[in-house]
PDB file of N, CA, C and O in Angstrom:
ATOM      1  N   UNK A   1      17.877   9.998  -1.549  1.00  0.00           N
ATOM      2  CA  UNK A   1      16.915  10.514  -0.610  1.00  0.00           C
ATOM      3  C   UNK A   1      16.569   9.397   0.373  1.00  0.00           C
ATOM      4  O   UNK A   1      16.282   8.260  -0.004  1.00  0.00           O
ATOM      5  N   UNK A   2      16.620   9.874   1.986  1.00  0.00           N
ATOM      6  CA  UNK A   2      16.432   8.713   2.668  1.00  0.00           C
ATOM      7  C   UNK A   2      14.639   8.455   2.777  1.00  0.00           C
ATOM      8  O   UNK A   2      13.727   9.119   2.284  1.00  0.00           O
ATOM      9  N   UNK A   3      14.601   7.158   3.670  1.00  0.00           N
ATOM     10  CA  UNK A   3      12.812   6.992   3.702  1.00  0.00           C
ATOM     11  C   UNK A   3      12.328   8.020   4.240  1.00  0.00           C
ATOM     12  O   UNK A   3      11.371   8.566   3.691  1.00  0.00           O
ATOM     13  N   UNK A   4      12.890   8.568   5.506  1.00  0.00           N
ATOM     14  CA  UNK A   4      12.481   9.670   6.634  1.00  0.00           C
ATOM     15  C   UNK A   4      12.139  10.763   5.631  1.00  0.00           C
ATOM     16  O   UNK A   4      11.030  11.296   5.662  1.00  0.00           O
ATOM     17  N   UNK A   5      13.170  11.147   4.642  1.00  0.00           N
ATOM     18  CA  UNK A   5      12.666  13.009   3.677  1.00  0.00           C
ATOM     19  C   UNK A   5      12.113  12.598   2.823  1.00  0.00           C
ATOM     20  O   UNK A   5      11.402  13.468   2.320  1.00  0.00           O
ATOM     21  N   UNK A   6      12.033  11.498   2.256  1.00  0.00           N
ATOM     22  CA  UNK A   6      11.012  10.841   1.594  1.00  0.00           C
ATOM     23  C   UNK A   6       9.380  10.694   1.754  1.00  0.00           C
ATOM     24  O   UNK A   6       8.453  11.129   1.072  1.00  0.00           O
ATOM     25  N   UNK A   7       9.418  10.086   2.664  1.00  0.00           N
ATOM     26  CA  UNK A   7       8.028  10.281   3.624  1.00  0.00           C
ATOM     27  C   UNK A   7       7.789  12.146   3.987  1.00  0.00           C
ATOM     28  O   UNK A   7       7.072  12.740   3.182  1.00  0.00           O
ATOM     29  N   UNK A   8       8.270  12.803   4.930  1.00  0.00           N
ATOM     30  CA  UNK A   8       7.841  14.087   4.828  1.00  0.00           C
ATOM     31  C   UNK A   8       7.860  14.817   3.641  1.00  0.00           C
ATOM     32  O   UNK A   8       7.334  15.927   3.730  1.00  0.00           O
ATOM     33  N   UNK A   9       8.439  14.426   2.268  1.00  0.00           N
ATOM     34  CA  UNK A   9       8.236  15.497   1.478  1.00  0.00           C
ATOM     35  C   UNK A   9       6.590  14.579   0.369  1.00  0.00           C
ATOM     36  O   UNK A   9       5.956  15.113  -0.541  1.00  0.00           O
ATOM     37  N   UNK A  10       6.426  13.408   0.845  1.00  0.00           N
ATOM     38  CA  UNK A  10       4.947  12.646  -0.072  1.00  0.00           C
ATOM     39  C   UNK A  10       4.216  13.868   0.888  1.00  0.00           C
ATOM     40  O   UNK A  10       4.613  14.568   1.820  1.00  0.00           O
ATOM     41  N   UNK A  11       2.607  13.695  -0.047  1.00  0.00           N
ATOM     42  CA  UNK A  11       1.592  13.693   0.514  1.00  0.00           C
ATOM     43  C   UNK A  11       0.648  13.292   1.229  1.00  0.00           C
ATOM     44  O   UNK A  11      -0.499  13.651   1.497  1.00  0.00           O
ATOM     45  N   UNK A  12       1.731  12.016   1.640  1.00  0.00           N
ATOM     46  CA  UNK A  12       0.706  11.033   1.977  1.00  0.00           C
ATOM     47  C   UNK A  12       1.282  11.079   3.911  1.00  0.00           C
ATOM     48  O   UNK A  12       2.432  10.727   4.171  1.00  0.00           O
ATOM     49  N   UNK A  13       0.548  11.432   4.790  1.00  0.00           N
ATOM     50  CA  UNK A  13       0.704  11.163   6.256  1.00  0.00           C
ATOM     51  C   UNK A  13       1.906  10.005   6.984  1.00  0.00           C
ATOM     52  O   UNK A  13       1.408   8.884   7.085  1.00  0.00           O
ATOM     53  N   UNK A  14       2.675  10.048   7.254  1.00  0.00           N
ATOM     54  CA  UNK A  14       3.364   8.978   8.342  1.00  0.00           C
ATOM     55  C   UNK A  14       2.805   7.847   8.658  1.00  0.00           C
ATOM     56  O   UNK A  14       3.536   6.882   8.436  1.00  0.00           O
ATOM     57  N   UNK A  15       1.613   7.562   9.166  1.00  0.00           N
ATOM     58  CA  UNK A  15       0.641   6.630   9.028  1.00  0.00           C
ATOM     59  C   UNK A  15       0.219   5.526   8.211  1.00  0.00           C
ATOM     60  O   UNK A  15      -0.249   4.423   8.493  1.00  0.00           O
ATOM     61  N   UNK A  16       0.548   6.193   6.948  1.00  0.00           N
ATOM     62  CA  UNK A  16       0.018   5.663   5.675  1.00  0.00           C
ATOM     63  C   UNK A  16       1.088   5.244   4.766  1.00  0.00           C
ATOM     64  O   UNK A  16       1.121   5.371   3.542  1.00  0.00           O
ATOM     65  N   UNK A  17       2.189   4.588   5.754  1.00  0.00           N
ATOM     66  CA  UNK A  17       3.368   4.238   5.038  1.00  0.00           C
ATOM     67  C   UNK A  17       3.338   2.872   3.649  1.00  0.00           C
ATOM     68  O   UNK A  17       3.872   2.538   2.591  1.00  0.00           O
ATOM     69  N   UNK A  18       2.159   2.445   4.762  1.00  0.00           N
ATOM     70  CA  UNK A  18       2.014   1.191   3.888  1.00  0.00           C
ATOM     71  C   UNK A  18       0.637   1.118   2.799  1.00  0.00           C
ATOM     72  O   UNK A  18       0.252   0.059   2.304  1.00  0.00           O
ATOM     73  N   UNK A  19       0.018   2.408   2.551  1.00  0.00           N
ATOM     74  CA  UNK A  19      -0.450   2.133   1.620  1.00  0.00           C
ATOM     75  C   UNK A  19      -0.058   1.787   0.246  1.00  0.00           C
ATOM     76  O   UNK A  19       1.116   1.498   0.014  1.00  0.00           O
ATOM     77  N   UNK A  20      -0.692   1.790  -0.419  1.00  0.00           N
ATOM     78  CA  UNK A  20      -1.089   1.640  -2.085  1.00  0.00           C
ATOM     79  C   UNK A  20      -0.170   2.610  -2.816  1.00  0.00           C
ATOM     80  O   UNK A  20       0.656   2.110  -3.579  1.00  0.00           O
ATOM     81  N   UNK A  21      -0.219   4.249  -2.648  1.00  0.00           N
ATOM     82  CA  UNK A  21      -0.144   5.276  -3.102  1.00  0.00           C
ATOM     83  C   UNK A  21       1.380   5.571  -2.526  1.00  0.00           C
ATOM     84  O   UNK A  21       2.193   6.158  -3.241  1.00  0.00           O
ATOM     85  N   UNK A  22       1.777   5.050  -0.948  1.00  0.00           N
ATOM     86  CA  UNK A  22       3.158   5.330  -0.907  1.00  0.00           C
ATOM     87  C   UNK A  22       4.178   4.356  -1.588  1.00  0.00           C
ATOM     88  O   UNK A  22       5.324   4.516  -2.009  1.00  0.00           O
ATOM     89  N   UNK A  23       3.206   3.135  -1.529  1.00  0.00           N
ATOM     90  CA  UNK A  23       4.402   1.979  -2.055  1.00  0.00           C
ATOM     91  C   UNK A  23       4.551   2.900  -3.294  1.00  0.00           C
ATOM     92  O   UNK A  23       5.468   3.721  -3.299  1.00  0.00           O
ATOM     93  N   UNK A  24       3.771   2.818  -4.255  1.00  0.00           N
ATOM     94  CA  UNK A  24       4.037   2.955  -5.409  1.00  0.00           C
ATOM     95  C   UNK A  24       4.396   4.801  -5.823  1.00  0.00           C
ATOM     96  O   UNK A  24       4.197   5.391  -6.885  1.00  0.00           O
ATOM     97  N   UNK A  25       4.814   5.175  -4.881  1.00  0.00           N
ATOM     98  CA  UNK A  25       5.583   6.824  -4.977  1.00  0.00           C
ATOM     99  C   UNK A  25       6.848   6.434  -4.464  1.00  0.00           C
ATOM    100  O   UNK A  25       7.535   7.446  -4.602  1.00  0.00           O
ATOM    101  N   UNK A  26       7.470   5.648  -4.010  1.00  0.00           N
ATOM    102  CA  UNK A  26       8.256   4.979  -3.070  1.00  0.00           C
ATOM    103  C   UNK A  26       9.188   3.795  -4.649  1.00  0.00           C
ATOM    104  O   UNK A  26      10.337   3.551  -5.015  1.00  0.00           O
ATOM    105  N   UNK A  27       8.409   3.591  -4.880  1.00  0.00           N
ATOM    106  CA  UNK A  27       8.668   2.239  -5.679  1.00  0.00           C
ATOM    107  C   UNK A  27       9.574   3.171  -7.141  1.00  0.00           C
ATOM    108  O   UNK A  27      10.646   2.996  -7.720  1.00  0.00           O
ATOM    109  N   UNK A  28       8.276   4.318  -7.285  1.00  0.00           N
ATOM    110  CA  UNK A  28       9.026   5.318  -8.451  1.00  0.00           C
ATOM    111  C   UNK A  28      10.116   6.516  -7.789  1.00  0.00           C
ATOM    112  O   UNK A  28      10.432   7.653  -8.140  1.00  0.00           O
ATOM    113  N   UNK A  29      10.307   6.072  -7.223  1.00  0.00           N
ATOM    114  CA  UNK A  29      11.551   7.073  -6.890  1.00  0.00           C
ATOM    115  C   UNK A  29      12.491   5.825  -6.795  1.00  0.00           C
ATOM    116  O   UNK A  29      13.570   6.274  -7.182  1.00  0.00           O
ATOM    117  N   UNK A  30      12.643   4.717  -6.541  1.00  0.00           N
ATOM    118  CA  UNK A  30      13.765   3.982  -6.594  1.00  0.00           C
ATOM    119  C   UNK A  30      13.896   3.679  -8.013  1.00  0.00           C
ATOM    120  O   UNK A  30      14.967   3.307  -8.492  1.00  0.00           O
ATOM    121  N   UNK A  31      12.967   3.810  -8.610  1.00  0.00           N
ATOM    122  CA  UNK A  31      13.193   3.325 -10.315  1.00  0.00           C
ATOM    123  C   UNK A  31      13.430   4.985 -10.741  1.00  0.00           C
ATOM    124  O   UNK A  31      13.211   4.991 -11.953  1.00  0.00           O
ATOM    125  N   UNK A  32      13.685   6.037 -10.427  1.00  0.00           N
ATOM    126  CA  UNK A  32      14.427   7.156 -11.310  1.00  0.00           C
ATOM    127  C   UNK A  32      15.944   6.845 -10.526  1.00  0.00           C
ATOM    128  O   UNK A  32      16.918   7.100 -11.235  1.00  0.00           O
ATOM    129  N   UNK A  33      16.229   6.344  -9.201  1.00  0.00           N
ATOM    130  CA  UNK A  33      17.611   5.675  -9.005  1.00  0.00           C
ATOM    131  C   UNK A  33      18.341   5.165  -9.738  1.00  0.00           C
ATOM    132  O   UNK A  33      19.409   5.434 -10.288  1.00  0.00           O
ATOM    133  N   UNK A  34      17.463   4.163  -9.686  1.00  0.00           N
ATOM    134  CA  UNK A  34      18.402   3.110 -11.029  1.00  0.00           C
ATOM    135  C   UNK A  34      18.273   3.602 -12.002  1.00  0.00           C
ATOM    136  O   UNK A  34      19.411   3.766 -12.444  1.00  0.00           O
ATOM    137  N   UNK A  35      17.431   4.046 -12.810  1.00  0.00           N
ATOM    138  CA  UNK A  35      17.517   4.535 -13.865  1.00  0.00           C
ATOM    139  C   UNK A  35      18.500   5.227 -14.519  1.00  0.00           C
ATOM    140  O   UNK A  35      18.904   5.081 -15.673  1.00  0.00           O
ATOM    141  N   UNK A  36      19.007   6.357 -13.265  1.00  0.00           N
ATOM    142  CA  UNK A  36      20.139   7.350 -13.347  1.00  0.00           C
ATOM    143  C   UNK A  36      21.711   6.470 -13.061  1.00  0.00           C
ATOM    144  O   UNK A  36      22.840   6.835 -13.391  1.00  0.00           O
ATOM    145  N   UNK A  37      21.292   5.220 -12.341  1.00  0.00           N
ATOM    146  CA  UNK A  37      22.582   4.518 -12.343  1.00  0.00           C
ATOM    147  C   UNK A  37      22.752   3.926 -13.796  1.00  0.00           C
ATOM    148  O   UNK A  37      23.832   4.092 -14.363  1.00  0.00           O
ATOM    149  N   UNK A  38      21.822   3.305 -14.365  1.00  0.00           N
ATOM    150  CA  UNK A  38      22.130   2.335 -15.192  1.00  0.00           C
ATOM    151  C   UNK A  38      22.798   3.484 -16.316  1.00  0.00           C
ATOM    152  O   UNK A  38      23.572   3.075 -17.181  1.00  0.00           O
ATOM    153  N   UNK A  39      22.509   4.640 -16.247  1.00  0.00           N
ATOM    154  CA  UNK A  39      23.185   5.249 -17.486  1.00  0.00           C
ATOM    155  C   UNK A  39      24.061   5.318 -17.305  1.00  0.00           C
ATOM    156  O   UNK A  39      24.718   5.066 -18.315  1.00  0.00           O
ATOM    157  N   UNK A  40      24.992   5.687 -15.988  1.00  0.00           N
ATOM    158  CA  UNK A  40      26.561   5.525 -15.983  1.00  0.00           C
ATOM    159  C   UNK A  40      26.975   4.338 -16.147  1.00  0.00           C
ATOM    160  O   UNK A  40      27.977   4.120 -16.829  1.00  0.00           O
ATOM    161  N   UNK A  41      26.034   3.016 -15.343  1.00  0.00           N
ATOM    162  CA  UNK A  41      26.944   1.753 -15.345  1.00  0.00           C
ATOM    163  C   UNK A  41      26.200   0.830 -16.577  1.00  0.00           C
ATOM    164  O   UNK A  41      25.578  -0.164 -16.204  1.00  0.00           O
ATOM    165  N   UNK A  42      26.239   1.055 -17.631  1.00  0.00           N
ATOM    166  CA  UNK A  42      25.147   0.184 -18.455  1.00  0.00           C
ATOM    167  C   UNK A  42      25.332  -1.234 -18.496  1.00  0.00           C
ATOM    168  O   UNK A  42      24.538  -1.722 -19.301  1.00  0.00           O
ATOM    169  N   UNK A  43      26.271  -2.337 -17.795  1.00  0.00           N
ATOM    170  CA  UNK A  43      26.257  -3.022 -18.400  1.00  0.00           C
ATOM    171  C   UNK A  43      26.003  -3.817 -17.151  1.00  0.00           C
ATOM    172  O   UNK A  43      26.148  -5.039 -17.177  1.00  0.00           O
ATOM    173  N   UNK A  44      25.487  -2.947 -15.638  1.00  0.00           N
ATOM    174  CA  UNK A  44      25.212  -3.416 -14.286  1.00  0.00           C
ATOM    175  C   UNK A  44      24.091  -4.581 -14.584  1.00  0.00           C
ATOM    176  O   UNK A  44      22.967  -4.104 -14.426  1.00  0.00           O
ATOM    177  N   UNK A  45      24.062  -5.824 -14.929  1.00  0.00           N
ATOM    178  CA  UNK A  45      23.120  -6.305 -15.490  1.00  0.00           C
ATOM    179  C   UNK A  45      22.406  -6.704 -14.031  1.00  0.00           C
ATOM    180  O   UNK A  45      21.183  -6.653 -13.893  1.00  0.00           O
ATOM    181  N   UNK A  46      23.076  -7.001 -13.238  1.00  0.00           N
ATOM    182  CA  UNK A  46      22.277  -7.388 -11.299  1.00  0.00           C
ATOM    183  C   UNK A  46      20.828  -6.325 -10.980  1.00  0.00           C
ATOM    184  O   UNK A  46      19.681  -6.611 -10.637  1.00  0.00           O
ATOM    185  N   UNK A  47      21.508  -5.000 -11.277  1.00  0.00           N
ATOM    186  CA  UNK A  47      20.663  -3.603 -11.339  1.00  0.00           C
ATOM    187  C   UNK A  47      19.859  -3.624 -12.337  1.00  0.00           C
ATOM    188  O   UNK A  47      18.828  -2.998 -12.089  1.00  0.00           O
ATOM    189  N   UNK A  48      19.897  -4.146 -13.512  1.00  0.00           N
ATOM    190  CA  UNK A  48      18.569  -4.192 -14.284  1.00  0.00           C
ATOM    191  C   UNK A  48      17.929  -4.874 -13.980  1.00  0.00           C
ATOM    192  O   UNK A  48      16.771  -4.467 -14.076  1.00  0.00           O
ATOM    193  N   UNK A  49      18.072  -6.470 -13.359  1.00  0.00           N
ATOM    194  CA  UNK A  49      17.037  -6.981 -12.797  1.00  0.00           C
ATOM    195  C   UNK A  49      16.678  -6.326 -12.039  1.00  0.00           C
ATOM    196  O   UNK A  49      15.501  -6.015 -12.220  1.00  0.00           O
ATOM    197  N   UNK A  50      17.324  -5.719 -10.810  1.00  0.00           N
ATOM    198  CA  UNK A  50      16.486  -4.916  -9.533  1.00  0.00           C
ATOM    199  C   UNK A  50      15.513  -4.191 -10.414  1.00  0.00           C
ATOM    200  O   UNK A  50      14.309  -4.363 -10.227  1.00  0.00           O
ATOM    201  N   UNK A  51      15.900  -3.475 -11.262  1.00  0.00           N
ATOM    202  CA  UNK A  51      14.631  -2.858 -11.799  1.00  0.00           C
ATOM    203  C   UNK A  51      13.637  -3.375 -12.653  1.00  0.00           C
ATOM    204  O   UNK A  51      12.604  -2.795 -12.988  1.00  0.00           O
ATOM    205  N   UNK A  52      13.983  -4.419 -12.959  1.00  0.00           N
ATOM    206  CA  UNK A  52      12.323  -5.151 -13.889  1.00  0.00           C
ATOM    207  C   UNK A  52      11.441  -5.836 -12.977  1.00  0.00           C
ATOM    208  O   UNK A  52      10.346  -6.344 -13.217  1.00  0.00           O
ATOM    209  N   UNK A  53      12.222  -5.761 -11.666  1.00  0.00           N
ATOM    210  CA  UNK A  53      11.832  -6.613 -10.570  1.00  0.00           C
ATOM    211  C   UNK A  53      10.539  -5.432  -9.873  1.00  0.00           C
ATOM    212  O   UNK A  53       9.346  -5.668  -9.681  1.00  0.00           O
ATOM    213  N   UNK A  54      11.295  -4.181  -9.617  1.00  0.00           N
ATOM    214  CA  UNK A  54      10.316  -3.134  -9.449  1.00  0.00           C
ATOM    215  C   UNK A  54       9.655  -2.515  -9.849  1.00  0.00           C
ATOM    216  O   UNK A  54       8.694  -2.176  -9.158  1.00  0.00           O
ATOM    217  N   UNK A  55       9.810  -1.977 -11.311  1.00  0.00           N
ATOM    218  CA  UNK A  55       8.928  -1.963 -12.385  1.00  0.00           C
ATOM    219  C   UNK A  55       7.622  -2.822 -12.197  1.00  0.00           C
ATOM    220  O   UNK A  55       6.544  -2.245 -12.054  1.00  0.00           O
ATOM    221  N   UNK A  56       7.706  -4.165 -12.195  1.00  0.00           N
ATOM    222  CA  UNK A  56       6.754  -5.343 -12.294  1.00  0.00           C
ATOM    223  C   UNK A  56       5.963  -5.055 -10.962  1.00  0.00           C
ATOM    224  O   UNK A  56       4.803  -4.684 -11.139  1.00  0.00           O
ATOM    225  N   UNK A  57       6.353  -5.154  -9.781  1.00  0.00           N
ATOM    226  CA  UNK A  57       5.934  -4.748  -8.955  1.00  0.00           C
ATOM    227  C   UNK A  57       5.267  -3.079  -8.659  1.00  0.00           C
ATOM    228  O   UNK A  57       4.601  -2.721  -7.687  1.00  0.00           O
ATOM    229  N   UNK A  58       5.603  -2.449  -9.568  1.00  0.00           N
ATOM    230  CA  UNK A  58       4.831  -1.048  -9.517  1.00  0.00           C
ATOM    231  C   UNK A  58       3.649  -1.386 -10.206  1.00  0.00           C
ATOM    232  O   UNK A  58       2.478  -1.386  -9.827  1.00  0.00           O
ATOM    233  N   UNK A  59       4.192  -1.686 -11.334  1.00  0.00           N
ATOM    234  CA  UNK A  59       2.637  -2.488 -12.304  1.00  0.00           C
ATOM    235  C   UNK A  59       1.552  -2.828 -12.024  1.00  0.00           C
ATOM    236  O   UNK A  59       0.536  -2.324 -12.501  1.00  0.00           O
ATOM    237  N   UNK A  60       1.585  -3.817 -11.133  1.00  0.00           N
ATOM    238  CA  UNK A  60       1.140  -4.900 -10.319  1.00  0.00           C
ATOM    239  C   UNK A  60       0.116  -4.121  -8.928  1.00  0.00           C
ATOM    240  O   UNK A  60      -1.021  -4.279  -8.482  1.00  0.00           O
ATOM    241  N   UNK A  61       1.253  -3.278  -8.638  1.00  0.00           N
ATOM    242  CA  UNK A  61       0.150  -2.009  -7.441  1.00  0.00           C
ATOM    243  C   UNK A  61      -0.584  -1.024  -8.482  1.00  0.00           C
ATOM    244  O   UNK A  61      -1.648  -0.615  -8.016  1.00  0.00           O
ATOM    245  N   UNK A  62      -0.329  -0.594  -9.618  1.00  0.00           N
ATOM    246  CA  UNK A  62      -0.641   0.417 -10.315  1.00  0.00           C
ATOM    247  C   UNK A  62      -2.573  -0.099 -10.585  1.00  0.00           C
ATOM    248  O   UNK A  62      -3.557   0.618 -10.404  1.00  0.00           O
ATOM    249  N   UNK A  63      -2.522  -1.649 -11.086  1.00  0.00           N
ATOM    250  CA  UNK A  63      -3.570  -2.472 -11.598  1.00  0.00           C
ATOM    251  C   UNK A  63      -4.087  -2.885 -10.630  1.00  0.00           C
ATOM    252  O   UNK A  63      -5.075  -3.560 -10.919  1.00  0.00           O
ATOM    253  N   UNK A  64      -3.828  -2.782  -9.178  1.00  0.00           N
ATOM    254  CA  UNK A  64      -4.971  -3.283  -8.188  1.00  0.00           C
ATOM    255  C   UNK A  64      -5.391  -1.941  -7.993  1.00  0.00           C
ATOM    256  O   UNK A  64      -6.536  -2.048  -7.556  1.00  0.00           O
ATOM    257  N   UNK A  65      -5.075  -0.616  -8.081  1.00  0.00           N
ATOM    258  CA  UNK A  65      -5.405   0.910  -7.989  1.00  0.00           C
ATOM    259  C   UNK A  65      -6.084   1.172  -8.809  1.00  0.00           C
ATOM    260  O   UNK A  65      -6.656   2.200  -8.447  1.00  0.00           O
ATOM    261  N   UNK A  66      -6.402   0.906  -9.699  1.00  0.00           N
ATOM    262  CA  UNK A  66      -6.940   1.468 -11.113  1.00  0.00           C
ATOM    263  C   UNK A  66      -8.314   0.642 -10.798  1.00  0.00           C
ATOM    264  O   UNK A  66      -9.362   1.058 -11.293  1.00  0.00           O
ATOM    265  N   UNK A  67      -8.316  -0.616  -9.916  1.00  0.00           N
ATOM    266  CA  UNK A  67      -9.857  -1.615  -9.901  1.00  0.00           C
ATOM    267  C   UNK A  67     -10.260  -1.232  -8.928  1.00  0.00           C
ATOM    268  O   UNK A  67     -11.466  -0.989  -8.954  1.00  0.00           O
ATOM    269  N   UNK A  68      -9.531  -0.975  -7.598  1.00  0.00           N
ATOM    270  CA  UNK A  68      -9.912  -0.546  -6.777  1.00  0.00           C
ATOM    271  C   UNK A  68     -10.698   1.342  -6.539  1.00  0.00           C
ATOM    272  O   UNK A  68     -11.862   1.649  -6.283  1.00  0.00           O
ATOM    273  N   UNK A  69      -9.743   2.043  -6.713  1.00  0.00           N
ATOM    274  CA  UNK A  69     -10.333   3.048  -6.714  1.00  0.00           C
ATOM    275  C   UNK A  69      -9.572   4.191  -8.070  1.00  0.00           C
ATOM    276  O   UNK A  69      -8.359   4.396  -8.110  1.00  0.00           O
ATOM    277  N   UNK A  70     -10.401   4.711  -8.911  1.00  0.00           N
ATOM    278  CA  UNK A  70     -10.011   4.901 -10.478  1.00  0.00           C
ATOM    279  C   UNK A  70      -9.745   6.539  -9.698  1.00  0.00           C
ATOM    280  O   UNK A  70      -8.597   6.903  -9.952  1.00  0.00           O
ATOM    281  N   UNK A  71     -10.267   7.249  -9.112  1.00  0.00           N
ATOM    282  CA  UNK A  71      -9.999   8.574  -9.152  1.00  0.00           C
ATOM    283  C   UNK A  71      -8.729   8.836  -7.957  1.00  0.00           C
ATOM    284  O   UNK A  71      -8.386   9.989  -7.696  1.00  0.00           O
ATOM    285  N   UNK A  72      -8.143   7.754  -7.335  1.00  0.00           N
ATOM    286  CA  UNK A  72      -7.194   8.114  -6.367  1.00  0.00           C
ATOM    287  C   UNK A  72      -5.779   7.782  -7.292  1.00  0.00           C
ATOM    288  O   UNK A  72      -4.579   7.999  -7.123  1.00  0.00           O
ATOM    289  N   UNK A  73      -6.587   7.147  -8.342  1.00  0.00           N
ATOM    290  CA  UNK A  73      -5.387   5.803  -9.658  1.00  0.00           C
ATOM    291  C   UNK A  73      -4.976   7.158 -10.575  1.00  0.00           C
ATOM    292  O   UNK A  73      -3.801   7.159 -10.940  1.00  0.00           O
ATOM    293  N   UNK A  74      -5.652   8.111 -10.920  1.00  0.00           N
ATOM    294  CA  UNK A  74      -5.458   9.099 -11.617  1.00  0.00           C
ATOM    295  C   UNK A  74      -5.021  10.107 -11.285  1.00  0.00           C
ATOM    296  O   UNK A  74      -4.421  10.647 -12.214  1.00  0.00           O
ATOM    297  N   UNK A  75      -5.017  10.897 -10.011  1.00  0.00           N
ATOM    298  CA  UNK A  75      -4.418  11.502  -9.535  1.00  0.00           C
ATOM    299  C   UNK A  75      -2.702  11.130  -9.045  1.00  0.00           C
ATOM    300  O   UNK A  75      -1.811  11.978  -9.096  1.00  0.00           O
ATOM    301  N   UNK A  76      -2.533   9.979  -8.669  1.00  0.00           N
ATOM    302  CA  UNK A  76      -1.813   9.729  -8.569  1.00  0.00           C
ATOM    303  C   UNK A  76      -0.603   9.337  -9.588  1.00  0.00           C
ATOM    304  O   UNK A  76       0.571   9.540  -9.278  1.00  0.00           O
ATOM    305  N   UNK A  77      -0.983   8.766 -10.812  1.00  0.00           N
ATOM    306  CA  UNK A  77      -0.312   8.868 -12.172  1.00  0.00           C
ATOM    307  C   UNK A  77       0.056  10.798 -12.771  1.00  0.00           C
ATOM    308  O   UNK A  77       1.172  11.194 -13.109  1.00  0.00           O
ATOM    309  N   UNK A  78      -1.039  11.536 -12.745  1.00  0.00           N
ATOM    310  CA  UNK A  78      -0.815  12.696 -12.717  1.00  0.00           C
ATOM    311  C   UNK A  78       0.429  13.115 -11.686  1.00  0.00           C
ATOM    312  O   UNK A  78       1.324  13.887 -12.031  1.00  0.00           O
ATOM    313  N   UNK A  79       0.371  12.647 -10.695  1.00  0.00           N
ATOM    314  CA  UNK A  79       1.485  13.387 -10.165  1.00  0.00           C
ATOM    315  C   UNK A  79       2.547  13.297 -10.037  1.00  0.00           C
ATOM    316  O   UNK A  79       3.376  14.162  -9.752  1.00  0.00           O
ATOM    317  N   UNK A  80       2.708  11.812 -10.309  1.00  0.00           N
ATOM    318  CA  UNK A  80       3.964  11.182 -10.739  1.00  0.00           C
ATOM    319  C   UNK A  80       4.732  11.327 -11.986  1.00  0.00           C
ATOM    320  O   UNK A  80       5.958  11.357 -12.096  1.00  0.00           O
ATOM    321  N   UNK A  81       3.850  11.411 -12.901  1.00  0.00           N
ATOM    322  CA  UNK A  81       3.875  11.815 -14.153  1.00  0.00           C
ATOM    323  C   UNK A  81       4.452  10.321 -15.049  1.00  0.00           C
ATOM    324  O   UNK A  81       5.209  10.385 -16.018  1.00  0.00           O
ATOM    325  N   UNK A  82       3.862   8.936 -14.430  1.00  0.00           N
ATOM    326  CA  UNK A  82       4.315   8.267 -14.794  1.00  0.00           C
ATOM    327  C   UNK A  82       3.601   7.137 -16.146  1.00  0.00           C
ATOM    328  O   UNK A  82       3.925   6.034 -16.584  1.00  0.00           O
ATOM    329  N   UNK A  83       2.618   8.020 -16.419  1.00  0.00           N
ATOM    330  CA  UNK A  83       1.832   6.868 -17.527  1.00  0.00           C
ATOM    331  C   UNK A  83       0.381   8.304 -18.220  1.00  0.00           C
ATOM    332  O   UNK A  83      -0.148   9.268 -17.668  1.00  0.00           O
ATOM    333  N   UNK A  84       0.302   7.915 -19.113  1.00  0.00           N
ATOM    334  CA  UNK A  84      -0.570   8.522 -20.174  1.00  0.00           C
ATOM    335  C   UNK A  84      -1.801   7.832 -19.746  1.00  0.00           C
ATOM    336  O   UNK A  84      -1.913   6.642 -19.454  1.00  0.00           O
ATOM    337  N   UNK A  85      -2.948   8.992 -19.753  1.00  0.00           N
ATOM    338  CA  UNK A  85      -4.470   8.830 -19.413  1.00  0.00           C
ATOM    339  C   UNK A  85      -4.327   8.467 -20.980  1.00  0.00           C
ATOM    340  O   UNK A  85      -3.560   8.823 -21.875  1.00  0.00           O
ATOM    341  N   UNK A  86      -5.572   7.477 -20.874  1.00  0.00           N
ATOM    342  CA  UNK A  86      -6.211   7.225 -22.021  1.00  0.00           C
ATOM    343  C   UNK A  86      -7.452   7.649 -22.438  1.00  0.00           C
ATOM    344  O   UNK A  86      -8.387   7.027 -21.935  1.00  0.00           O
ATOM    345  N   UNK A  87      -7.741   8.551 -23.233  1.00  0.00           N
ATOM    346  CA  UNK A  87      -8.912   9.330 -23.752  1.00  0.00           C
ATOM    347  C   UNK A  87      -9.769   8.228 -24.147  1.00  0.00           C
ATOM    348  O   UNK A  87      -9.422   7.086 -24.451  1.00  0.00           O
ATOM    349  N   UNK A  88     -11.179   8.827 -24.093  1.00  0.00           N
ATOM    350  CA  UNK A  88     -11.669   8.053 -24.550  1.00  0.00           C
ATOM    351  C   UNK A  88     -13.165   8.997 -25.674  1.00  0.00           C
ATOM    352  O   UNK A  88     -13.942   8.326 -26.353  1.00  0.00           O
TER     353      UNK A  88
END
């Protein structure tokens, strides 16, 4: 998927390329990429770094989102479907 159908199919405005919420919708769509590569090529070890590299870096935006603002941090995990709310 290129950036251009990428961007029109987020929720997030043209504008707002560089937020918080696109990096990291942006960031998880290149990590279901690799993901789907590494199962054909398993032993691409260059490509697993790319991905611990982005992983870490999703992390990293995920935890300034969660301090910064908790109800934009939750919706956004919801829709990604990328991490378990923690009950409390």
């Amino acid at each position: 998927m290129s950036k251009k159908v990428f961007i029109d199919s987020s929720l997030i405005s043209k504008k707002q390329t560089g937020s918080v919420e696109f990096q990291i919708s942006s960031l998880t769509n290149r990590v279901s990429k690799l993901t789907f590569h590494l199962k054909l090529h398993g032993r691409d070890y260059s490509s697993q770094r790319g991905l611990w590299k982005i992983l870490g870096k999703r992390k990293r935006l995920l935890g300034y989102l969660s301090q910064k603002n908790s109800a934009c941090y939750e919706d956004l995990i919801n829709q990604l479907g990328i991490r378990k709310l923690k009950t409390r």
